[in-house]
FIKOLZA-1660 file (N, C-alpha, C; in steps of 0.1 Angstrom, whole numbers, plus 5000, padded with zeros to 4 digits):
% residues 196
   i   px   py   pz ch aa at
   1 5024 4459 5029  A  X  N
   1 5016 4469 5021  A  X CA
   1 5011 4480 5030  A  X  C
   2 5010 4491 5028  A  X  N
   2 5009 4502 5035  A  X CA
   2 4996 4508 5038  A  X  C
   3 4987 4507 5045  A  X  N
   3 4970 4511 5047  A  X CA
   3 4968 4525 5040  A  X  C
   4 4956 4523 5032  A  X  N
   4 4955 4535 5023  A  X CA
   4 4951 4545 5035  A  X  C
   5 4948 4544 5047  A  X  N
   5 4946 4554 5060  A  X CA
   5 4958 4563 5062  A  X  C
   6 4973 4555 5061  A  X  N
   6 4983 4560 5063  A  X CA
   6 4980 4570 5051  A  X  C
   7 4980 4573 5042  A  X  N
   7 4985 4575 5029  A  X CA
   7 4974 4590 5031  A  X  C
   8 4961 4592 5034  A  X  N
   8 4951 4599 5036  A  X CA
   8 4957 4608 5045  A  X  C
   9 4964 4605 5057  A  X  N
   9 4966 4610 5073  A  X CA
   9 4985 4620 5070  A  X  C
  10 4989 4612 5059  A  X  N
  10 5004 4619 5055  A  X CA
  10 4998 4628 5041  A  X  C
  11 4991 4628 5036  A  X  N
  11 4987 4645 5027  A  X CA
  11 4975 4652 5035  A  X  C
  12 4971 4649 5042  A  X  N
  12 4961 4657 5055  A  X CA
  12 4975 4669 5061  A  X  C
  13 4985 4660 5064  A  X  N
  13 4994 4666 5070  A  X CA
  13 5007 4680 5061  A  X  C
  14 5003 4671 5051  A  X  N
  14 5011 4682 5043  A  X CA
  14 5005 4690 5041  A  X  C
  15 4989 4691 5036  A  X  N
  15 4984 4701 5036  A  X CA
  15 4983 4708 5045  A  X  C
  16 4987 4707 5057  A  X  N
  16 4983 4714 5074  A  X CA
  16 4999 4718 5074  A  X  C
  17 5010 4714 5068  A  X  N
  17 5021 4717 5072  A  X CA
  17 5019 4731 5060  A  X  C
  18 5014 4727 5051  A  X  N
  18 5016 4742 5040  A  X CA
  18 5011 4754 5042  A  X  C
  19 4998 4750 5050  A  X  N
  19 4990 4760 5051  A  X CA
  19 4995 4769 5064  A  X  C
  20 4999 4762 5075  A  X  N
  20 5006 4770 5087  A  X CA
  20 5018 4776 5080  A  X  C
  21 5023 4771 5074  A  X  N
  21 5038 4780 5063  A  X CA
  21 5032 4794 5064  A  X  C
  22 5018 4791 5049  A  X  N
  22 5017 4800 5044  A  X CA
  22 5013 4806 5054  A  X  C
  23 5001 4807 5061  A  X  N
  23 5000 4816 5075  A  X CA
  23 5007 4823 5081  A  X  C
  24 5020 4816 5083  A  X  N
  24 5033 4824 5096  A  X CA
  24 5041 4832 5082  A  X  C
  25 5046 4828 5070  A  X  N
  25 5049 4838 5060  A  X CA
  25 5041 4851 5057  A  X  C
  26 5026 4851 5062  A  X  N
  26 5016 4862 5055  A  X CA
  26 5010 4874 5068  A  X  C
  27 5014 4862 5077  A  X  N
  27 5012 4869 5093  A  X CA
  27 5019 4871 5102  A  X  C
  28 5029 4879 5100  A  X  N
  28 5040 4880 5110  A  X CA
  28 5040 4897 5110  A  X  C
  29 5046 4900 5123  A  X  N
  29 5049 4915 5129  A  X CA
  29 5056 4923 5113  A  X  C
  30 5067 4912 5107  A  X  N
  30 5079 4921 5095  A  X CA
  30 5067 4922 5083  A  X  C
  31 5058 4916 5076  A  X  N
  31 5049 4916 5068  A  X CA
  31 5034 4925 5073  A  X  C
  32 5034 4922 5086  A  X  N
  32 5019 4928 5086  A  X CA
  32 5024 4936 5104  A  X  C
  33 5032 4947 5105  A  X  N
  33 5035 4955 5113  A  X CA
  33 5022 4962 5117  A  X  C
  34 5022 4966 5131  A  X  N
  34 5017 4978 5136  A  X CA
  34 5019 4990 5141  A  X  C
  35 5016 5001 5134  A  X  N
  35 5022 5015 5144  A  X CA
  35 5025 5016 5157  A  X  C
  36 5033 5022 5159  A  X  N
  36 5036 5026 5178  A  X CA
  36 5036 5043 5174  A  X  C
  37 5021 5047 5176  A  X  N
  37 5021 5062 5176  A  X CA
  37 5020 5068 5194  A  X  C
  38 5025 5076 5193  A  X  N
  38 5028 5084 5205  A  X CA
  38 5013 5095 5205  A  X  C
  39 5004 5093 5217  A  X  N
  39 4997 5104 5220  A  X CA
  39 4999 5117 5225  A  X  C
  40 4990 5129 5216  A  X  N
  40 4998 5140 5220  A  X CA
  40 5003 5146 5206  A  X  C
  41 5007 5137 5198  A  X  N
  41 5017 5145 5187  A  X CA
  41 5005 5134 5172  A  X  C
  42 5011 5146 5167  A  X  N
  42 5007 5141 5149  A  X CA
  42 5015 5135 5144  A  X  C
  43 5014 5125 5133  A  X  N
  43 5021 5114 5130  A  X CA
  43 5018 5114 5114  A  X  C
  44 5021 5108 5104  A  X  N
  44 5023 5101 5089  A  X CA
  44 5025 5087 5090  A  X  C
  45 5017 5077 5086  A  X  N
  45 5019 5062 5086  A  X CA
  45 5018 5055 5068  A  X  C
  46 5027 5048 5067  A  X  N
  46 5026 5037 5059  A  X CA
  46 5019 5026 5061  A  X  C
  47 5008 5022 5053  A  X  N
  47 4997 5013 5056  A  X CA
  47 4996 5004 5044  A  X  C
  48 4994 4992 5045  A  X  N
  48 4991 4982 5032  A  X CA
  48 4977 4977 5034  A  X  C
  49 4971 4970 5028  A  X  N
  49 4962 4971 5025  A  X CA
  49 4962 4954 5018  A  X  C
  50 4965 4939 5026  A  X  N
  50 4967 4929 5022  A  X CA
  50 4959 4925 5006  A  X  C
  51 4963 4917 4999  A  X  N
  51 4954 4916 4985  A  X CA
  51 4961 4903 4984  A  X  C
  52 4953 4896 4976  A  X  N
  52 4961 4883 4969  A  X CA
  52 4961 4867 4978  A  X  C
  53 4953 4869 4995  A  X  N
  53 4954 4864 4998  A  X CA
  53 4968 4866 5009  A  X  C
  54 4972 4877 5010  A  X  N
  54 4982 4884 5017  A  X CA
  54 4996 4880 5017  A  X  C
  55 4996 4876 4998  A  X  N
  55 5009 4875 4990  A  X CA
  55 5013 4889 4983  A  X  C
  56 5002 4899 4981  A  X  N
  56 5005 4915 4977  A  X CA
  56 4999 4922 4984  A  X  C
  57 5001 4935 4983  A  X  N
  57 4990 4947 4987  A  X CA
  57 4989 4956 4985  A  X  C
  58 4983 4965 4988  A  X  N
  58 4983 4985 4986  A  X CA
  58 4984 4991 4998  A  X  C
  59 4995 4994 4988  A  X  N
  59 5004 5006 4998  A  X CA
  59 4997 5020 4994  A  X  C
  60 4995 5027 5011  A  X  N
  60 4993 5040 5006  A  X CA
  60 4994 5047 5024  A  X  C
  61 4990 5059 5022  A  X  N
  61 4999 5067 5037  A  X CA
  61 4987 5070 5043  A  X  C
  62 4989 5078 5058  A  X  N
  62 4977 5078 5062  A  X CA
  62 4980 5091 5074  A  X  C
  63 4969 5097 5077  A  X  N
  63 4979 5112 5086  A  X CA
  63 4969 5112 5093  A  X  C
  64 4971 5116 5111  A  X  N
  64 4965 5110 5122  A  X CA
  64 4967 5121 5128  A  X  C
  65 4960 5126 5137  A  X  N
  65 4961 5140 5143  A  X CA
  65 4966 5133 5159  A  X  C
  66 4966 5144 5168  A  X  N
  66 4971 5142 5186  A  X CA
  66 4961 5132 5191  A  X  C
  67 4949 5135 5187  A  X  N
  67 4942 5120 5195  A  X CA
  67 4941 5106 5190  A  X  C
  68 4953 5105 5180  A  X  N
  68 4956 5092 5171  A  X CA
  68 4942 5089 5161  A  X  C
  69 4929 5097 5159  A  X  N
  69 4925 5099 5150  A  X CA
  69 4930 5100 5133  A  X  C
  70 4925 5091 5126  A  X  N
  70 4930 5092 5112  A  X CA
  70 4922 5105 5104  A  X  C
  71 4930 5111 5099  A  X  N
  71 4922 5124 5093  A  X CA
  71 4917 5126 5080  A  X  C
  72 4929 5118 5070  A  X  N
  72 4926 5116 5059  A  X CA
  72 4939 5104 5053  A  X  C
  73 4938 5102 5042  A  X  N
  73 4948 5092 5033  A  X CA
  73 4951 5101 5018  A  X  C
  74 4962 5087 5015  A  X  N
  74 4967 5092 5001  A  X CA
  74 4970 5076 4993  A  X  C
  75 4959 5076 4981  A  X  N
  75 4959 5062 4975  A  X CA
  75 4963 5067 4962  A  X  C
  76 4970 5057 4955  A  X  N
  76 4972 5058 4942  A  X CA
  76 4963 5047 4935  A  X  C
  77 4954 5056 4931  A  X  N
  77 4944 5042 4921  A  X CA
  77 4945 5042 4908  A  X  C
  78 4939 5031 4905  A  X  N
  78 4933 5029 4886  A  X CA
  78 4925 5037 4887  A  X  C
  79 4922 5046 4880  A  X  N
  79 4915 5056 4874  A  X CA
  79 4910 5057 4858  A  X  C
  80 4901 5053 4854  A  X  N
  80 4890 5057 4846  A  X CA
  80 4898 5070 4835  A  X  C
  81 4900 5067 4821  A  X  N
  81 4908 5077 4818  A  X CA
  81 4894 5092 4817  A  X  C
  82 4883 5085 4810  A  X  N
  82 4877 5095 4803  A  X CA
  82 4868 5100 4814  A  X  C
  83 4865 5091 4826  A  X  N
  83 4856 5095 4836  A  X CA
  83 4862 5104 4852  A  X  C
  84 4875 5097 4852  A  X  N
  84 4882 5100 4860  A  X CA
  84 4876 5096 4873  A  X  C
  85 4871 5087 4876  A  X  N
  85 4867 5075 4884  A  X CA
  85 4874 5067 4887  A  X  C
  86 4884 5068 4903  A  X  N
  86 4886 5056 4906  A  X CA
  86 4884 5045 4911  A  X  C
  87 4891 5034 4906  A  X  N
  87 4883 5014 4906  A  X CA
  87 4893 5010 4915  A  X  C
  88 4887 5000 4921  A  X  N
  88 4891 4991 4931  A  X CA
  88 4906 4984 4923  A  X  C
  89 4900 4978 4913  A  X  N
  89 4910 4969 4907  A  X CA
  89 4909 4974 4890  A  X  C
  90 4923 4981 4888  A  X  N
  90 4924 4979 4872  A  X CA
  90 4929 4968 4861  A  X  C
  91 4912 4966 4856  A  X  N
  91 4923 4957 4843  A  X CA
  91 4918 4963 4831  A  X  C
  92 4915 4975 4823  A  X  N
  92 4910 4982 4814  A  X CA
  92 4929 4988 4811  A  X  C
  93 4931 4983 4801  A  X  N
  93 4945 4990 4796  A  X CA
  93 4945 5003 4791  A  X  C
  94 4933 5012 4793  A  X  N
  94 4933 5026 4792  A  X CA
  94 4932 5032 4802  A  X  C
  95 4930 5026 4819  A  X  N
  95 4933 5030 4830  A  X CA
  95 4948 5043 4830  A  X  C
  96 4945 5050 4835  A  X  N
  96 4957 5056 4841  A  X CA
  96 4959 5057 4856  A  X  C
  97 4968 5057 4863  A  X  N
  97 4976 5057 4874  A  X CA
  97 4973 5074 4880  A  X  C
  98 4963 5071 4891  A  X  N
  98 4963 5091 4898  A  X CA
  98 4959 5091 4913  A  X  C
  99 4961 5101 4921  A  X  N
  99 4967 5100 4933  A  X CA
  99 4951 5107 4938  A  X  C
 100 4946 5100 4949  A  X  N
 100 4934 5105 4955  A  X CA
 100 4937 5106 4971  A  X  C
 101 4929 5120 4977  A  X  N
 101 4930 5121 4991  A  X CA
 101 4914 5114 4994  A  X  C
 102 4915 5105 5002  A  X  N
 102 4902 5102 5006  A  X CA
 102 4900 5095 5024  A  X  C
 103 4893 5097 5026  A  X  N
 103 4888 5096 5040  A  X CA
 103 4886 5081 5045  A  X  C
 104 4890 5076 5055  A  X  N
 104 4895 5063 5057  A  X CA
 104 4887 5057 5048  A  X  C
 105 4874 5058 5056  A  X  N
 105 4861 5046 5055  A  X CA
 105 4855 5054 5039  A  X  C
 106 4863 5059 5031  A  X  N
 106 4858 5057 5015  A  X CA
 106 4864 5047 5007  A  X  C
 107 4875 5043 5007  A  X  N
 107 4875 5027 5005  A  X CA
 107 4867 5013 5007  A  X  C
 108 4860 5014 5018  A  X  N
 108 4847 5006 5020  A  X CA
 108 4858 4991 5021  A  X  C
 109 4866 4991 5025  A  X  N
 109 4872 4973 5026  A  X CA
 109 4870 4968 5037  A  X  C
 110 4866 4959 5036  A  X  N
 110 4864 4947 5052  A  X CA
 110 4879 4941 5055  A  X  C
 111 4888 4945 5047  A  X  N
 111 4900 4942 5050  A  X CA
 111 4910 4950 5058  A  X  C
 112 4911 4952 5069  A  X  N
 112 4924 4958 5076  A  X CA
 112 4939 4958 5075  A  X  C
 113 4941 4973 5072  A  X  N
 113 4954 4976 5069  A  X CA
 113 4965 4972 5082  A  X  C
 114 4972 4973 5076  A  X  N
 114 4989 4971 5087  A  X CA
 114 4998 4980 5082  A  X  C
 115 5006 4988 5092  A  X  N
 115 5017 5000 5087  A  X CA
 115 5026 5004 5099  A  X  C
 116 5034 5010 5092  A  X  N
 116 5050 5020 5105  A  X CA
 116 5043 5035 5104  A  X  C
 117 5048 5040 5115  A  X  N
 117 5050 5054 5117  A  X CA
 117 5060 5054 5109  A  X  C
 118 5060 5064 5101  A  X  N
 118 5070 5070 5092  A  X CA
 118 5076 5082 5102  A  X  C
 119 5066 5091 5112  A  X  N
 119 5074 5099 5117  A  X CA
 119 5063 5105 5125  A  X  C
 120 5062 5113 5137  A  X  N
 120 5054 5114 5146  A  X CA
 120 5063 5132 5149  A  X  C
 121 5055 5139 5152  A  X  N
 121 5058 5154 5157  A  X CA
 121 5048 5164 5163  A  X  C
 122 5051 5175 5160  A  X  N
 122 5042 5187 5162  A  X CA
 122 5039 5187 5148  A  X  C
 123 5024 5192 5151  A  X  N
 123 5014 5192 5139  A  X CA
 123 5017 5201 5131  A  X  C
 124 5025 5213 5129  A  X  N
 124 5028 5223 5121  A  X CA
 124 5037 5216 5110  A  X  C
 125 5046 5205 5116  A  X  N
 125 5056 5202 5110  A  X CA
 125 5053 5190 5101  A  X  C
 126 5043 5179 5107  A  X  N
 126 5037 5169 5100  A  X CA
 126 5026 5176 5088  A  X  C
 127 5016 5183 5094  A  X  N
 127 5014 5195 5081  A  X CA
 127 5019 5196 5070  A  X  C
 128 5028 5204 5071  A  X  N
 128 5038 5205 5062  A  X CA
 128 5040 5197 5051  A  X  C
 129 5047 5184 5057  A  X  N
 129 5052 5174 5050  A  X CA
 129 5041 5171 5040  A  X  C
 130 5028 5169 5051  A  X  N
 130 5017 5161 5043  A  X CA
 130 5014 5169 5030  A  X  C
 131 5012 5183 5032  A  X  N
 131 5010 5191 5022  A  X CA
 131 5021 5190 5008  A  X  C
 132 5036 5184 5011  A  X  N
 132 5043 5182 5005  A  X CA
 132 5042 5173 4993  A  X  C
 133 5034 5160 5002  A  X  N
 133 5030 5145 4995  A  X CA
 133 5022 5157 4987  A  X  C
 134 5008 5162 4990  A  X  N
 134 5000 5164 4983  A  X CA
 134 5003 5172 4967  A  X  C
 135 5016 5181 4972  A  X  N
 135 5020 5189 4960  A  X CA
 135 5022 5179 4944  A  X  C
 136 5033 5169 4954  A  X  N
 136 5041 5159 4943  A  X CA
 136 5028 5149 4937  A  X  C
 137 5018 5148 4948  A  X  N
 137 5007 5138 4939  A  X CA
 137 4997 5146 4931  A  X  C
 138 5000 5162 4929  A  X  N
 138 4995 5170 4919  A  X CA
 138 5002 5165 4900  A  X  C
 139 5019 5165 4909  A  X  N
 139 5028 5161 4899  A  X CA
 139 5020 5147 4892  A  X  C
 140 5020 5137 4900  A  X  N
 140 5020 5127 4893  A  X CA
 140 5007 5123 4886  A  X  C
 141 4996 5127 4895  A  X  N
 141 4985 5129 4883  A  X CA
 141 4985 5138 4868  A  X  C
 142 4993 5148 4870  A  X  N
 142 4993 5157 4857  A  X CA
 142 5000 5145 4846  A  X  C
 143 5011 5133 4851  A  X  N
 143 5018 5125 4843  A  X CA
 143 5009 5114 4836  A  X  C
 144 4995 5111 4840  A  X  N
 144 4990 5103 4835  A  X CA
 144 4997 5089 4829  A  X  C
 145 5001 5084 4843  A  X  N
 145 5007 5076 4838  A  X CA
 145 4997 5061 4834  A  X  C
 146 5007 5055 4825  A  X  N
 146 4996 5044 4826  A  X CA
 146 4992 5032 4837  A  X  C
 147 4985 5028 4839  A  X  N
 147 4979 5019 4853  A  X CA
 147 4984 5002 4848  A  X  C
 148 4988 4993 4849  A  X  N
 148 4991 4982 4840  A  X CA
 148 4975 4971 4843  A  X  C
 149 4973 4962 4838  A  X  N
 149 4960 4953 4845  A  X CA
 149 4964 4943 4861  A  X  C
 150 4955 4950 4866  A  X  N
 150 4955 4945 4876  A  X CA
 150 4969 4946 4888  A  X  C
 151 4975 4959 4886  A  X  N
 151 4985 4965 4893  A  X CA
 151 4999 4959 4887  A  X  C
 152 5003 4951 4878  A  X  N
 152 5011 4945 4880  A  X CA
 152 5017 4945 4862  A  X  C
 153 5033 4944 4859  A  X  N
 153 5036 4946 4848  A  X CA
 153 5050 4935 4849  A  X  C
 154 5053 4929 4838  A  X  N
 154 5062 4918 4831  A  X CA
 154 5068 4926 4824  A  X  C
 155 5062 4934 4816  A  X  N
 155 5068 4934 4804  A  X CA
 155 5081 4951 4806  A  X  C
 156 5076 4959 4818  A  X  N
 156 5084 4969 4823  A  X CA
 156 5086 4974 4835  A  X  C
 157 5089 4983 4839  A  X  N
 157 5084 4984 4858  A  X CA
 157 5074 4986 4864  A  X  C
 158 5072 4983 4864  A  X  N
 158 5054 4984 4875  A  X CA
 158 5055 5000 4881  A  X  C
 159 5046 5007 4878  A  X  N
 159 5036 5017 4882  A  X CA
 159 5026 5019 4887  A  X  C
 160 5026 5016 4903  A  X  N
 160 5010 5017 4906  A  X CA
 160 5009 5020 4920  A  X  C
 161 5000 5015 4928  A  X  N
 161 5002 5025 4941  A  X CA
 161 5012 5025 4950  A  X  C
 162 5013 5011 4951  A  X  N
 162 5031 5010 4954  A  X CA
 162 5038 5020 4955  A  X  C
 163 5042 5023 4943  A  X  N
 163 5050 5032 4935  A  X CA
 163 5044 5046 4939  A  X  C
 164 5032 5048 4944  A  X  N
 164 5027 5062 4946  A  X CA
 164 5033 5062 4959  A  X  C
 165 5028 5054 4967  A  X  N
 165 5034 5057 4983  A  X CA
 165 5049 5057 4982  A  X  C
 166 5053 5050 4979  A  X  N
 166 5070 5054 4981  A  X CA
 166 5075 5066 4972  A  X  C
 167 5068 5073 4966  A  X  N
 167 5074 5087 4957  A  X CA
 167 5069 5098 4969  A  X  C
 168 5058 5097 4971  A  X  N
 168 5045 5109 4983  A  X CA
 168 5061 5106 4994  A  X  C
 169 5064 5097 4999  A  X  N
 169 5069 5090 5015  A  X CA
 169 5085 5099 5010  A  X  C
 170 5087 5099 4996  A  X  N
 170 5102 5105 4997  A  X CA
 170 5104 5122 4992  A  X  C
 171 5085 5125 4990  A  X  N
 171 5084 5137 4987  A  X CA
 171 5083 5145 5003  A  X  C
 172 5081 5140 5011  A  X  N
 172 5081 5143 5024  A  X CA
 172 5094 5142 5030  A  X  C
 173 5105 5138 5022  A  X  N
 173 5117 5134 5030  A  X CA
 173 5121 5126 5040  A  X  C
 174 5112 5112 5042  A  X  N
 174 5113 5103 5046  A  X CA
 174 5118 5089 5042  A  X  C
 175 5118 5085 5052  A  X  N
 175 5121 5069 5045  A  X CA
 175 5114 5059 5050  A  X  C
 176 5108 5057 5040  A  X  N
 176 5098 5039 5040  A  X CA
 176 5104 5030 5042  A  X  C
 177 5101 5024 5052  A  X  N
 177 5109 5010 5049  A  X CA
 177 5095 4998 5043  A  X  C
 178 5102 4989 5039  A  X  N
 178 5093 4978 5030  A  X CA
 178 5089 4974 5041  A  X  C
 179 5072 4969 5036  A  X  N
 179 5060 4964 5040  A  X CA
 179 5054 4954 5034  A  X  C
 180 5053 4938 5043  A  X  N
 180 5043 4934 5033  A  X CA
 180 5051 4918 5023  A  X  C
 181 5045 4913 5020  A  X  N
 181 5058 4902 5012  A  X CA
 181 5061 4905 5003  A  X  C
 182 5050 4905 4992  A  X  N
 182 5053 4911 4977  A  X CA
 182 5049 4927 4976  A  X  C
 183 5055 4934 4973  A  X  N
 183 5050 4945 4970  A  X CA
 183 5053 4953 4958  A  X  C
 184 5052 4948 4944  A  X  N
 184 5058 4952 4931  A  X CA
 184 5054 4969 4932  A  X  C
 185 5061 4972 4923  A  X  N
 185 5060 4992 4920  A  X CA
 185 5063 4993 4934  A  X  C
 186 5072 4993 4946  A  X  N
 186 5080 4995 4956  A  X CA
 186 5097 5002 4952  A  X  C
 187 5094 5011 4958  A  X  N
 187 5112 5016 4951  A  X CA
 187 5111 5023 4941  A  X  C
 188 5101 5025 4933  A  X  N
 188 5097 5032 4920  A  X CA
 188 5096 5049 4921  A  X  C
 189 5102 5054 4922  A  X  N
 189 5101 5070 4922  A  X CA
 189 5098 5078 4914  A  X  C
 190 5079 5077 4908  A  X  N
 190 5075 5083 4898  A  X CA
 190 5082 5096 4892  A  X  C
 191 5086 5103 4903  A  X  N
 191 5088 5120 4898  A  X CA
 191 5104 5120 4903  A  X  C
 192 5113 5106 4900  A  X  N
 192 5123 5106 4897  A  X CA
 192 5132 5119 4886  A  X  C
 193 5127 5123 4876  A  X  N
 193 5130 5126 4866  A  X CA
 193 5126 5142 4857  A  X  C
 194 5115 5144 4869  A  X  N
 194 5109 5153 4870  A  X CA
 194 5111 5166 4883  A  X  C
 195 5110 5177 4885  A  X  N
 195 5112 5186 4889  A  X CA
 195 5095 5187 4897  A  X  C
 196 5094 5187 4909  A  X  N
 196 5082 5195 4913  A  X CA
 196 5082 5200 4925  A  X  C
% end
């Protein structure tokens, strides 16, 4: 008969074997990357923003001037239809989906982002681009689209910031590569369909 110690010491262990899984799946270089920015030049980054226990996140972009200084961002939030206030987390089904510039430390998260350079240059030309995202997330705010609860949709394609960073990232003429484990509304190109 088998000592109930044994029996204690082999699910101690499974649970130590699950939890390092989940660890090395949620913390690795391909899921939670670091920039390699060049000093000297202006850059555009792709940044997530772990959620879920760092099974999802929020994606959104980030633009850094010559002294690797962050200068501002681009988030796609839940937004408040009638107040136009954006929330951390939408689950109000009258939320709508709108694109905010805001300054690192106005998100207020104790959680640290992970992201790629999307593209590093002279600042005329990073400029530019950024101004580009900024045009198209004029576009997508005017679409009011709707925000699903809590970022995430079953029942159609997911619309949410995800989906913002990768529309801004291809309004710039770039290419994102995926970030992150899960990242639903990824690949979604709000202003697919639209002219702006």
């Amino acid at each position: 008969m088998k000592s109930p110690v044994y029996g204690i010491i082999k699910d101690v262990l499974i649970v130590a074997v699950f939890f390092l899984a989940f660890y090395a799946a949620t913390h690795n270089s391909h899921v939670r990357p670091h920039p390699t920015t060049t000093r000297g030049g202006w850059s555009i980054e792709l940044h997530q923003k772990p959620l879920a226990f760092g099974l999802a996140g929020h994606n959104f972009l980030l633009l850094r001037d010559s002294n690797n200084t962050v200068i501002t961002t681009l988030h796609g939030l839940p937004t408040d239809k009638t107040t136009g206030a954006w929330k951390y987390v939408g689950r109000n089904k009258e939320d709508i989906l709108q694109v905010f510039e805001l300054r690192e430390d106005d998100m207020r998260s104790k959680e640290k982002s992970y992201g790629i350079a999307l593209i590093s240059g002279e600042e005329d030309d990073i400029k530019r681009r950024w101004s580009n995202a900024k045009e198209c997330s004029y576009a997508i705010n005017k679409k009011e689209l709707p925000y699903p609860p809590f970022g995430f949709s079953l029942r159609e394609d997911t619309k949410n910031s995800n989906s913002v960073a990768y529309t801004l990232v291809s309004c710039m003429g770039l290419h994102g590569k995926h970030i992150g484990l899960f990242t639903p509304g990824w690949g979604r190109n709000l202003l697919e369909e639209s002219k702006y």
